[in-house]
C-alpha positions as CSV (number, residue, x, y, z in Angstrom):
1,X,0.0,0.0,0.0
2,X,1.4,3.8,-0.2
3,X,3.5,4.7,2.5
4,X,4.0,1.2,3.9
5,X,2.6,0.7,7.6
6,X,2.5,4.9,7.6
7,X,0.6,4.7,4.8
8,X,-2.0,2.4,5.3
9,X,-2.6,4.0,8.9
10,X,-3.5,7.5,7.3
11,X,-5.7,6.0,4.8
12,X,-7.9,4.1,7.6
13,X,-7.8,7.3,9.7
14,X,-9.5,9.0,6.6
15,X,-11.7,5.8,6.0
16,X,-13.0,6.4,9.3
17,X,-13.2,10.2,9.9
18,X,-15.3,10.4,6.0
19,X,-17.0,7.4,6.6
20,X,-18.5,5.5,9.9
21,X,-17.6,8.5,12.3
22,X,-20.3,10.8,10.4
23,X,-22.4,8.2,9.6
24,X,-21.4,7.4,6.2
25,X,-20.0,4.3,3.9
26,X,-17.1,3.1,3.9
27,X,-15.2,3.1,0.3
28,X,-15.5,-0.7,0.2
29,X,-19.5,-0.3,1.7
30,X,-20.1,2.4,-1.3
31,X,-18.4,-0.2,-3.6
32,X,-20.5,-3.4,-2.7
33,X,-24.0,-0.7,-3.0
34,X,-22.6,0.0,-6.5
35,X,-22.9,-3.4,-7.1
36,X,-20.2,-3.0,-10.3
37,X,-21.9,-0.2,-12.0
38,X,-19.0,2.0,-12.3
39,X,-21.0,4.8,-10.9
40,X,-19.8,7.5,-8.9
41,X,-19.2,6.7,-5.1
42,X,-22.3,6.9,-3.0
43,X,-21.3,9.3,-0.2
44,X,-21.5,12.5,1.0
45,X,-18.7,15.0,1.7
46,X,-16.0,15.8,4.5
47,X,-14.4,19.1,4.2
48,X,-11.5,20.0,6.3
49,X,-10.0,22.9,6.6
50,X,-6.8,24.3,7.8
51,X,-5.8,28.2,8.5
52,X,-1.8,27.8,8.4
53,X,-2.0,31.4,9.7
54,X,-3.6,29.6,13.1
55,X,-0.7,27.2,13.9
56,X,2.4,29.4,12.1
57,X,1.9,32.5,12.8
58,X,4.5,35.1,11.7
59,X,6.3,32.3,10.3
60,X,3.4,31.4,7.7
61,X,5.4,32.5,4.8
62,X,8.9,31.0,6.0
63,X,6.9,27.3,6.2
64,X,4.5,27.9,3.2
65,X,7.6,27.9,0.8
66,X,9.0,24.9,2.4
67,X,5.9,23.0,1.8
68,X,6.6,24.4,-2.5
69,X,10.2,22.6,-2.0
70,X,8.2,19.3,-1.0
71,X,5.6,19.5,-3.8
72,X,8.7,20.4,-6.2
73,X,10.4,17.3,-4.6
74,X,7.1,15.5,-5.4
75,X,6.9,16.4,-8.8
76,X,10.3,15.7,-9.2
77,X,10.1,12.2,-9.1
78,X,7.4,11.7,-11.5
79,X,4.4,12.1,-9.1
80,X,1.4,14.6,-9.4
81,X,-0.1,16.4,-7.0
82,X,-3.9,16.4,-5.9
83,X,-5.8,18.4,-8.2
84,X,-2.9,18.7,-10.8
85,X,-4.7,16.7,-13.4
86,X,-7.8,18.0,-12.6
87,X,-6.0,21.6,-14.0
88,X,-4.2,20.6,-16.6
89,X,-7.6,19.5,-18.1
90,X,-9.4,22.2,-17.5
91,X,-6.1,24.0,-19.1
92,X,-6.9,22.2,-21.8
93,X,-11.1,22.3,-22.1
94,X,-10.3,26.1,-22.4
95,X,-8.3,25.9,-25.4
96,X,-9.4,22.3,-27.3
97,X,-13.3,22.6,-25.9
98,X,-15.2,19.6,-24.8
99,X,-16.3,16.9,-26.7
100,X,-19.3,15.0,-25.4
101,X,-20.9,11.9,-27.1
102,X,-23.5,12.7,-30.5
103,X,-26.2,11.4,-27.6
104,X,-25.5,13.6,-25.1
105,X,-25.6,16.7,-27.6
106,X,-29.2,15.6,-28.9
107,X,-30.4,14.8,-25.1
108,X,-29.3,18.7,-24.2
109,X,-30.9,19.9,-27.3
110,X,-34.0,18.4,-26.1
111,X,-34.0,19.7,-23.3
112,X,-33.1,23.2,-24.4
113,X,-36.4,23.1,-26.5
């Protein structure tokens, strides 16, 4: 698994915290109710967020760009970062545009009329 033993221990505290502790499925419970549709997960959302201001202080700015040397680190090796994809596509969507199945097209049509 990723990160070894450190790893897997993050991912079950995140298993945890976004599913059973607020009452939701666990990835492996969403995945047996999708019974192999390929669908998106059935879940709600955790959000949780972090003010480094609130823990750094005056320092914010001296930490903040050692964080930049680890995601350069990251990306160094070959790795992406969360969200990276995610950007480079929409990148992409603003210069190529979007292509969507013929279907899809005629369904929106419909609808527009």
């Amino acid at each position: 698994t990723f990160g070894g033993h450190k790893g897997s221990a993050l991912a079950a505290m995140v298993e945890l915290i976004a599913g059973p502790l607020i009452g939701d499925l666990t990835s492996a419970e969403s995945l047996a109710w999708d019974a192999g549709s390929k669908s998106s997960p059935y879940h709600g959302e955790l959000i949780i967020a972090f003010d480094p201001q609130r823990f750094l202080g005056a320092a914010t700015e001296q930490h903040l760009a050692r964080a930049e040397v680890l995601f350069e680190s990251i990306e160094g090796q070959g790795a992406r970062l969360p969200s990276q994809r995610r950007y480079e596509a929409r990148a992409r969507s603003l210069v190529e545009g979007v292509q969507i199945p013929e279907a899809l097209y005629h369904d929106l049509l419909a609808l527009k009329s």
